[in-house]
N, CA, C and O of each residue as an XYZ file, in Angstrom:
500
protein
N      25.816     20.217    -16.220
C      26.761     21.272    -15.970
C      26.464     22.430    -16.927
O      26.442     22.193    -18.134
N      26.303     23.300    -16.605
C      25.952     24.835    -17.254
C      27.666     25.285    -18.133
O      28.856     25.162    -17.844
N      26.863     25.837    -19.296
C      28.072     26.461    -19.757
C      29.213     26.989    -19.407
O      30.259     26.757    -20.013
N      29.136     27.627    -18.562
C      30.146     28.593    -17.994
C      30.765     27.865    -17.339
O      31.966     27.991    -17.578
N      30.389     26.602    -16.064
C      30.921     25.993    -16.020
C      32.109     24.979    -16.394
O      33.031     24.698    -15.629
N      31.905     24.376    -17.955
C      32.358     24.056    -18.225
C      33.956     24.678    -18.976
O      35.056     24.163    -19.175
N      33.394     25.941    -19.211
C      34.832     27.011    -19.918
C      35.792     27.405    -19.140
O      36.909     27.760    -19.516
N      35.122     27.325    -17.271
C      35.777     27.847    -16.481
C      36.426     26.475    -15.913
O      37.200     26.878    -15.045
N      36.508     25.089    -15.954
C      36.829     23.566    -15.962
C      38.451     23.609    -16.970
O      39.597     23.172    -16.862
N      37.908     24.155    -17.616
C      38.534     24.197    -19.327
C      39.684     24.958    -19.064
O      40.856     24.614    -19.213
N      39.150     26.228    -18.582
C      40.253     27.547    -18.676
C      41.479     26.914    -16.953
O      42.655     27.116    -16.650
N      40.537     26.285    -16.416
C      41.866     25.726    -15.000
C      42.457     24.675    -15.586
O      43.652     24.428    -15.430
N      41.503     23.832    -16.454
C      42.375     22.705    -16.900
C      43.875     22.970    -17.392
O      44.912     22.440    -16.995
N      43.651     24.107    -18.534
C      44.592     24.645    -19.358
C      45.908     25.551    -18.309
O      46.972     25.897    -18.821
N      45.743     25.686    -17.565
C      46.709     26.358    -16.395
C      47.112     25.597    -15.984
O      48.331     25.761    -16.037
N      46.764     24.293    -15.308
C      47.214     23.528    -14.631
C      48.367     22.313    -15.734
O      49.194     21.453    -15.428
N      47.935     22.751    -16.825
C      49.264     21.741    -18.138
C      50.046     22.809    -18.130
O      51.186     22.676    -17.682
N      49.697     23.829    -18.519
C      50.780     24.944    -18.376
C      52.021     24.951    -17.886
O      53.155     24.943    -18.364
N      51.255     24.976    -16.171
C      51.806     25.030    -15.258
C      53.064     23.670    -15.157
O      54.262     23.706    -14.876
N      52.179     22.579    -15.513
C      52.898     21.320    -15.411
C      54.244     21.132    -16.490
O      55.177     20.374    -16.225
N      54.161     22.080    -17.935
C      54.730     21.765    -18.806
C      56.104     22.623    -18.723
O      57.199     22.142    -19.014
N      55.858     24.251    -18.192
C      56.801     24.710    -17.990
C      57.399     24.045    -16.906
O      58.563     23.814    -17.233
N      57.175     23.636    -15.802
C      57.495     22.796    -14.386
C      58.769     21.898    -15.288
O      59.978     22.130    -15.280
N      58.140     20.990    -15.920
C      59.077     20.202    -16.771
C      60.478     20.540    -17.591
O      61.393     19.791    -17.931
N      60.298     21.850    -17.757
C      61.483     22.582    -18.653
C      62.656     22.667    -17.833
O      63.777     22.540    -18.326
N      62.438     22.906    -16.430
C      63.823     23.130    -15.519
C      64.159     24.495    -15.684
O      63.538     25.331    -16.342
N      65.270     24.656    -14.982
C      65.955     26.298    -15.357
C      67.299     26.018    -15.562
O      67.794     25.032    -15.015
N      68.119     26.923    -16.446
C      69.383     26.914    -16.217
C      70.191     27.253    -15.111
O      69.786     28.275    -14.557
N      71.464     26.614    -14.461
C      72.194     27.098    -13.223
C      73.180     26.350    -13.218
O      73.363     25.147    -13.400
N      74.080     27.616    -12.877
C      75.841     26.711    -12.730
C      76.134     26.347    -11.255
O      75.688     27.047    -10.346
N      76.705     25.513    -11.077
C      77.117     24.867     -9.614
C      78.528     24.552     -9.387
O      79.183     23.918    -10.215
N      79.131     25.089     -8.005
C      80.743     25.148     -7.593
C      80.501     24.512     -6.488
O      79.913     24.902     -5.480
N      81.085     23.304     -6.776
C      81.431     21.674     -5.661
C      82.102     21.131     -6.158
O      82.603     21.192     -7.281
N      82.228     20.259     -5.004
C      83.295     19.014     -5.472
C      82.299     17.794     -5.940
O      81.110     17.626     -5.667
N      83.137     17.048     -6.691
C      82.130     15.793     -7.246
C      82.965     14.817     -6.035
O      84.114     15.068     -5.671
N      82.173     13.719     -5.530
C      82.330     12.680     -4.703
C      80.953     11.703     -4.034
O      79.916     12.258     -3.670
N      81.085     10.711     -3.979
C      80.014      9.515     -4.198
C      78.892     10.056     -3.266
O      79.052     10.640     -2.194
N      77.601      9.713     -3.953
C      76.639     10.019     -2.951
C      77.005      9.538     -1.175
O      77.010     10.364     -0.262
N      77.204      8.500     -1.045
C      77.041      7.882     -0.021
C      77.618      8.723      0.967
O      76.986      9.098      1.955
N      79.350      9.173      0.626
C      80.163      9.652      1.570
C      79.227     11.226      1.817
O      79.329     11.985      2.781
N      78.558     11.337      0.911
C      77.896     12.644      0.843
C      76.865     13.114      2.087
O      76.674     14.154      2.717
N      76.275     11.662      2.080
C      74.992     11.575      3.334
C      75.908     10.899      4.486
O      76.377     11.626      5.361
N      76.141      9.615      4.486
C      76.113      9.056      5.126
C      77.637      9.451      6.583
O      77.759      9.111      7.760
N      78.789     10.581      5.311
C      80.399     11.250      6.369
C      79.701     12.169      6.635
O      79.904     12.307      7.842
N      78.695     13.238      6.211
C      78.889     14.271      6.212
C      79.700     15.498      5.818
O      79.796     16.651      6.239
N      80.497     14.451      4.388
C      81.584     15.633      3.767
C      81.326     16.609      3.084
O      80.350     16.669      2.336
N      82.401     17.766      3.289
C      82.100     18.825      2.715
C      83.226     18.675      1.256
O      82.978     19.316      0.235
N      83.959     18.119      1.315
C      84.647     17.895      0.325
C      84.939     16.211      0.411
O      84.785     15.493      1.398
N      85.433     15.803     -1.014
C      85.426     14.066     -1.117
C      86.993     14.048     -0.015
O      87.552     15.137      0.116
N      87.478     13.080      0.557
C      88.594     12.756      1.434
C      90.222     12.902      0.404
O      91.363     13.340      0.549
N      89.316     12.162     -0.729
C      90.516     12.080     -1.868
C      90.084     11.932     -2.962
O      88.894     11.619     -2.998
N      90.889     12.095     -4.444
C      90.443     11.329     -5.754
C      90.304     10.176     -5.625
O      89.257      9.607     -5.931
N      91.290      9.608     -5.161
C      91.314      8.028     -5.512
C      90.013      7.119     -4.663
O      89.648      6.043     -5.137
N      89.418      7.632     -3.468
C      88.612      7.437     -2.999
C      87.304      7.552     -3.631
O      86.469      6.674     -3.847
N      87.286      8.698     -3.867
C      86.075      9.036     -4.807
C      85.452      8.249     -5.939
O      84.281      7.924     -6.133
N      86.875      7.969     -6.833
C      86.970      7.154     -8.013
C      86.470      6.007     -7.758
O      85.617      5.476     -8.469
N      87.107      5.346     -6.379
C      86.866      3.624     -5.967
C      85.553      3.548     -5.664
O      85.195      2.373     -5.578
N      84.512      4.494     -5.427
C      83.634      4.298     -4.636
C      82.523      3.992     -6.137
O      81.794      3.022     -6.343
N      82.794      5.417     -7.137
C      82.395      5.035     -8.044
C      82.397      4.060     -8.929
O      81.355      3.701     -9.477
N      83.961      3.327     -9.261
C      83.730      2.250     -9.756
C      83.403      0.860     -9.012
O      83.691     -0.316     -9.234
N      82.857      1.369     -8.277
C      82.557      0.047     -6.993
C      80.674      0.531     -7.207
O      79.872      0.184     -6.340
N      80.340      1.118     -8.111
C      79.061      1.655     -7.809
C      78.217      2.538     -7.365
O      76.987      2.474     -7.357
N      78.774      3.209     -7.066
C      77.924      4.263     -5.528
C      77.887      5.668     -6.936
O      78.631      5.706     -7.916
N      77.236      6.258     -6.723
C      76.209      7.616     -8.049
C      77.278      8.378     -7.689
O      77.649      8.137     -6.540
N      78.077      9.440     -8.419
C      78.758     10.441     -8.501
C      77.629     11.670     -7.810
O      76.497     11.185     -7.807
N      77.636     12.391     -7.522
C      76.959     13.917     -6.942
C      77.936     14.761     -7.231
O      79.142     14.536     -7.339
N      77.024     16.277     -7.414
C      77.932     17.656     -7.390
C      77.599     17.858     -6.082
O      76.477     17.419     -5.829
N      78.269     18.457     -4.986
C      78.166     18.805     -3.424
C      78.050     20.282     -3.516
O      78.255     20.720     -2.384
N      77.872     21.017     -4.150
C      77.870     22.978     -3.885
C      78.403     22.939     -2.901
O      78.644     21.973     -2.177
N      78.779     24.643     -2.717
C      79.850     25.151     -1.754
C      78.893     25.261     -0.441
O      79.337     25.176      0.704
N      77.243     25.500     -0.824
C      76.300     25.717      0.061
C      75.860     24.656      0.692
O      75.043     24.781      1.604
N      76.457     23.127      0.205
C      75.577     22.471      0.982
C      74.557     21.716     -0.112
O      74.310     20.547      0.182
N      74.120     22.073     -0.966
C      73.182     21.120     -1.872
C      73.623     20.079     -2.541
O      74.653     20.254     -3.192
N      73.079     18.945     -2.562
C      73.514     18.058     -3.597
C      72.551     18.144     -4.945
O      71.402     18.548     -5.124
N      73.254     17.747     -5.542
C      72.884     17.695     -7.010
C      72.975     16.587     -7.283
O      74.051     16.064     -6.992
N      72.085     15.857     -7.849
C      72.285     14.549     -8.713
C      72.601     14.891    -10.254
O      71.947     15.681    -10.934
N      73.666     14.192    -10.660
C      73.179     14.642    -12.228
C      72.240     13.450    -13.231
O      72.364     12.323    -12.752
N      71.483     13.475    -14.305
C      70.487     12.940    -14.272
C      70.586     13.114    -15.923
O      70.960     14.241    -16.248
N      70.281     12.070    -17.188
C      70.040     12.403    -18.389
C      68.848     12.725    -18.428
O      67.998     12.546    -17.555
N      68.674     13.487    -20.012
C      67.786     14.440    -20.345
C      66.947     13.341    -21.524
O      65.904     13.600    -22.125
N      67.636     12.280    -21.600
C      66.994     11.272    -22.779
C      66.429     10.265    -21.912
O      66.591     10.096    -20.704
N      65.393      9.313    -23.169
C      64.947      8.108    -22.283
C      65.071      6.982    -22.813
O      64.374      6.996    -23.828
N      65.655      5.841    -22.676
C      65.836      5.673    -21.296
C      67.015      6.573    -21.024
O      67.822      6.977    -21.860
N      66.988      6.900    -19.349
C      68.314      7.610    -18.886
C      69.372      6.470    -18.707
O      69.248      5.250    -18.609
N      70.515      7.349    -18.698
C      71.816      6.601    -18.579
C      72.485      7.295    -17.434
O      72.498      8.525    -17.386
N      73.086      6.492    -16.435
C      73.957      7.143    -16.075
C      74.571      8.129    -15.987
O      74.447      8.610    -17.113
N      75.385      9.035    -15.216
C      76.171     10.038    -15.409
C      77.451      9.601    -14.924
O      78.447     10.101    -15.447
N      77.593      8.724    -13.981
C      79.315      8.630    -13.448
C      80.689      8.626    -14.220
O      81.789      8.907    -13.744
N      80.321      8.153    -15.835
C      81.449      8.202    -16.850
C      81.394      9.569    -17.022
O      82.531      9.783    -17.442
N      80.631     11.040    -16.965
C      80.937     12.290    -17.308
C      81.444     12.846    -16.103
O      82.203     13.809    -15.996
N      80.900     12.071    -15.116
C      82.344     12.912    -13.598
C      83.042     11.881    -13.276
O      83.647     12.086    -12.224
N      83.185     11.088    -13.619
C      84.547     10.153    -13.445
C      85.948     10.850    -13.231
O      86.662     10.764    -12.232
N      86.176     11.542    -14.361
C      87.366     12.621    -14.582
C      87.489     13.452    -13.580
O      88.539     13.890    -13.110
N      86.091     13.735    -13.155
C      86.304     15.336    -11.945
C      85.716     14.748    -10.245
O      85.134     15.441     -9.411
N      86.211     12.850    -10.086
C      85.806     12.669     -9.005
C      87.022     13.258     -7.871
O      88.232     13.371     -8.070
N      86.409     13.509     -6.910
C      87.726     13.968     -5.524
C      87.856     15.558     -5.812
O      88.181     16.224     -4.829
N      87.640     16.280     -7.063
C      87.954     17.257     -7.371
C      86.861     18.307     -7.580
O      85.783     17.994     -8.087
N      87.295     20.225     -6.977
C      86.233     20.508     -7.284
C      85.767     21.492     -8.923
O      86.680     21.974     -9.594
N      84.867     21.591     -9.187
C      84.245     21.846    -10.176
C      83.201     22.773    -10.567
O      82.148     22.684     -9.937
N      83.271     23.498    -11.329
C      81.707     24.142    -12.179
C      81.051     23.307    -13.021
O      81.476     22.756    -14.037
N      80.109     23.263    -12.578
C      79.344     22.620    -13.835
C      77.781     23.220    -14.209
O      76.997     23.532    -13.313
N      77.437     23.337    -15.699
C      75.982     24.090    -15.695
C      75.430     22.958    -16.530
O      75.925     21.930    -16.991
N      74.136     23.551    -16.565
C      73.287     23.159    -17.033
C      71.908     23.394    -16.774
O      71.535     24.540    -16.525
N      70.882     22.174    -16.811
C      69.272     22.257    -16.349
C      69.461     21.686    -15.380
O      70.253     20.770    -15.163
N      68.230     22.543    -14.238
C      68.182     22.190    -12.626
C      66.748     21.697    -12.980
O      65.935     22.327    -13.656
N      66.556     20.413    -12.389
C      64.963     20.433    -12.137
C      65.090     19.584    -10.644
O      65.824     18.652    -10.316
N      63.821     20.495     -9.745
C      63.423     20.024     -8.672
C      62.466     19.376     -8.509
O      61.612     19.426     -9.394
N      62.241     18.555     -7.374
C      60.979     18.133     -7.269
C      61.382     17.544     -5.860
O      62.520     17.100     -5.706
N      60.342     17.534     -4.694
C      60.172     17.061     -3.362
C      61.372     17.353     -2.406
O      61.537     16.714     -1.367
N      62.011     18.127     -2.724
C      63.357     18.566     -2.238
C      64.359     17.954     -2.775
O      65.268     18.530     -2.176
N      64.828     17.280     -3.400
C      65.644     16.908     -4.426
C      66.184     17.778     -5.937
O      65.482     18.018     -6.920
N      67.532     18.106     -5.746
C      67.796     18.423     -6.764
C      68.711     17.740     -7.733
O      69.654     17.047     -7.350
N      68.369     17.980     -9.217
C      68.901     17.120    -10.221
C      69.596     17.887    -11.038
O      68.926     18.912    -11.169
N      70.793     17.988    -11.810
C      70.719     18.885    -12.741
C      71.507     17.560    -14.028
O      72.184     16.555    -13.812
N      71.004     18.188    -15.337
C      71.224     17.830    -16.705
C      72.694     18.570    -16.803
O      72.676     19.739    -17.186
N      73.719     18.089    -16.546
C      74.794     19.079    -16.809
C      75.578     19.061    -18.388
O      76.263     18.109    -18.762
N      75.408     19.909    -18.952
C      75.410     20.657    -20.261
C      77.197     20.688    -20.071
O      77.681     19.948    -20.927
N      78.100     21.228    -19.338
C      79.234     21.782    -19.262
C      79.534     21.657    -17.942
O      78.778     21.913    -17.006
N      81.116     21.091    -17.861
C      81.701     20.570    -16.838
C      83.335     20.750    -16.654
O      83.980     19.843    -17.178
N      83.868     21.463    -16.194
C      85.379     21.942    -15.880
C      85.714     21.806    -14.532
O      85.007     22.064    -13.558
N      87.344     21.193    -14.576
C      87.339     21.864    -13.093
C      87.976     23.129    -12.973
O      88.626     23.759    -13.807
N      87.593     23.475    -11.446
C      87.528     24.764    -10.891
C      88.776     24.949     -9.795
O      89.441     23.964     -9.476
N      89.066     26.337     -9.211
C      90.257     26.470     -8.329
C      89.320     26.208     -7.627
O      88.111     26.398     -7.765
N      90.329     25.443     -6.310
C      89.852     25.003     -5.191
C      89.094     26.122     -3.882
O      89.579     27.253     -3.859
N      88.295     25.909     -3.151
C      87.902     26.949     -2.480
C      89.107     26.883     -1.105
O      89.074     27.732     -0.214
């Protein structure tokens, strides 16, 4: 392999970690939904959870808490440490109900996740 070759190997290599490392950082973004169990999320088609107490049961019966946006996206929320833990004890409080919450968004394959930093609830839409 000729010199140049190799600098120009080098110089894509170095773009492509770049690329990969900022990828990894996420962005900041606040989100207005209701929190309520994945399942009812996919599987009712709700736009809002039915109830708290529903919400709650589903979670302590197991099923992942989600943020639902007003648009339609789900959000998983997801720790930022490893191993990850759970999130359902930080929306436990705001299941059935809707909410702002911010933090780090990271995507990947159409899936969105966010690290939520800050969590209130919100007036209802």
């Amino acid at each position: 392999m000729s010199r140049l070759s190799i600098l120009e190997l080098s110089g894509l290599l170095l773009i492509f970690l770049v690329a990969a490392v900022a990828a990894d950082k996420g962005k900041p973004v606040t989100v207005n939904g209701f929190v309520l169990d994945s399942a009812c999320a996919f599987t009712k088609n709700l736009s809002k959870p039915v109830s708290p107490d529903c919400a709650r049961a589903c979670a302590r019966g197991g099923s992942p808490l989600v943020v639902l946006a007003d648009n339609g996206t789900i959000y998983w929320p997801i720790a930022d440490t490893t191993p990850a833990s759970g999130q359902n004890d930080k929306l436990l409080p705001f299941a059935g109900e809707r909410v702002t919450a911010s933090g780090t968004l990271f995507q990947r394959g159409g899936s969105n996740a966010i690290v939520i930093e800050k969590i209130s609830g919100a007036t209802t839409k």
